[in-house]
N, C-alpha and C positions, 0 to 999 in steps of 0.2 A: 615343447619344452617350456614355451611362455607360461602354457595354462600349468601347468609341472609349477612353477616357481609360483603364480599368483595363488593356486591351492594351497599351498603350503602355506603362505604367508598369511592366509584367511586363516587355513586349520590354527596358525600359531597365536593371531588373535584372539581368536575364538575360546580355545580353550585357556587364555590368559585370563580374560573375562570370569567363565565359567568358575575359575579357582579363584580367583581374587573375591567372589562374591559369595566360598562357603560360609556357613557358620552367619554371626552377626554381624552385623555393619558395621566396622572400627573407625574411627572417626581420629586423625591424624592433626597435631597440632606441631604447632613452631613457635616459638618466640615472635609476637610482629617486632619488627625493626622500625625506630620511632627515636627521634633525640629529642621526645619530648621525655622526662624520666618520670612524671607522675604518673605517665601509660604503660611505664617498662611491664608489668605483671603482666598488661593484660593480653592472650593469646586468641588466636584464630584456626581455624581451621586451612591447613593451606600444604597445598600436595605439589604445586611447581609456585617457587618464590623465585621473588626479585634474587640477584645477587648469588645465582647459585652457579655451582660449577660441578661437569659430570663427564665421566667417563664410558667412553663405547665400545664395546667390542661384536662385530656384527660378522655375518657371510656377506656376498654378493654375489651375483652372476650376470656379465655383460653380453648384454647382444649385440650383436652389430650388425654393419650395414654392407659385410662382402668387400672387406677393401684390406688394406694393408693387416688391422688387428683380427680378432677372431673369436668370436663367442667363447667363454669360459663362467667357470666357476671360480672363486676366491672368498679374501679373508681380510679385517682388517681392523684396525683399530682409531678411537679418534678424542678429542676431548673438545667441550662446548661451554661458555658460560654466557650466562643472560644479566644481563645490569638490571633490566627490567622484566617483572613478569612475563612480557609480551616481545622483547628484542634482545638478541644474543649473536653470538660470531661461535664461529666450531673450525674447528682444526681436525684435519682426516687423514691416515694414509691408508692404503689400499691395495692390493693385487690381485691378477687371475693369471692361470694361461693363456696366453691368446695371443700370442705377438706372432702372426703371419705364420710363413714357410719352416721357419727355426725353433719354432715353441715353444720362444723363451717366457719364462713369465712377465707380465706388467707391472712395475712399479708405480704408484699415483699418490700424489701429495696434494690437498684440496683445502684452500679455505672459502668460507662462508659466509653471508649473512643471514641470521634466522629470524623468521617472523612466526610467531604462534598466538592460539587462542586456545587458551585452557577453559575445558568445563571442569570443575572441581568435583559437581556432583558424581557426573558418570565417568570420573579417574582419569578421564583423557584430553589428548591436546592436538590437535590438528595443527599443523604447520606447513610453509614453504620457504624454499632457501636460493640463494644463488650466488656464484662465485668464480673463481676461477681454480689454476692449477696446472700440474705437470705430468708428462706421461714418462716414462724413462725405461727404454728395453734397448734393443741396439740401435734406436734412432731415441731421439728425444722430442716434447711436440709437449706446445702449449694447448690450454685448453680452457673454454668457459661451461658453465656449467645452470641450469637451474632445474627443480622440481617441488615434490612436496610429500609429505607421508601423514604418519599418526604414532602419535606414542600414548603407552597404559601404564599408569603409577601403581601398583601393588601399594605402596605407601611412597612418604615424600623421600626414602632412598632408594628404591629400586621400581625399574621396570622395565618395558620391552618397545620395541619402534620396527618400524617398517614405514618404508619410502621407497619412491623413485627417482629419477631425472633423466634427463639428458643434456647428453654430455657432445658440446662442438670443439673439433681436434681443430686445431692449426697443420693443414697442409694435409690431412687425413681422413679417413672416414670418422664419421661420429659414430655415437654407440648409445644406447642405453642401460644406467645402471640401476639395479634391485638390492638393496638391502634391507638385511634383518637381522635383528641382536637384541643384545640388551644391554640396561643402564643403569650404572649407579652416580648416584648424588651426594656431595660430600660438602 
């Protein structure tokens, strides 16, 4: 089921790549942001900026380690903004099936700190994050969190990500979680 998830998430890469690069090269501009005003005209090219703020909507599928929760599939949505090109905070919530004996689904609430490195050229940004958060089915359990993934800018409002981590429960088994979505920039 691993190699199930990590194909995919290549194939969904891959062919984001592939599309993003038919035709000619578009070249994506933004106002720079400058309080100097003799500069205000002047523009750059720039696909992840300072000061932006974005919404996710992604799957995921947890593995775990044989203990209380239980491997599933899920869904979930989240929002992130970065003050700086390079550092931002994200807001997550999440679910899958997997709570044990009863089946219930898992509720998860996560925040972040993010650190990335955009290459502008080749559309993408390598990142890693870590945080904390809450678990919530018929027991409830804190939880710390860190990983890392990659995101592709089709342009400076949308695009697609994929990442992992792991995830340490309080008083539970840990797990690993996979996500994949996409993103838009506002």
């Amino acid at each position: 089921m691993k190699k199930l998830i990590l194909a995919a998430t290549a194939a969904l890469l891959a062919t984001a790549t592939l599309w993003a690069d038919v035709g000619e090269r578009t070249t994506y501009t933004r106002r720079a942001r400058t309080t100097d005003t003799r500069n205000y005209n002047m523009e750059k090219s720039i696909l992840f900026a300072e000061n932006e703020t974005s919404v996710d909507i992604f799957g995921t599928y947890a593995d775990t380690d044989r203990g209380r929760y239980r491997d599933g599939f899920g869904g979930g949505v989240g929002v992130e903004h970065f003050f700086t090109k390079y550092l931002g905070i994200g807001l997550e919530g999440y679910w899958w099936g997997g709570d044990g004996p009863s089946r219930d689904v898992i509720s998860s609430v996560s925040g972040s700190v993010i650190g990335r490195y955009p290459i502008e050229s080749l559309h993408l940004a390598p990142y890693v994050f870590a945080g904390g958060g809450g678990h919530f089915a018929n027991q409830d359990n804190a939880s710390l969190h860190a990983g890392g993934g990659l995101e592709y800018r089709f342009n400076p409002n949308w695009g697609v990500f994929a990442d992992g981590r792991h995830v340490w429960v309080d008083g539970q088994n840990d797990f690993n979680l996979v996500r994949t979505g996409v993103k838009y920039v506002f």
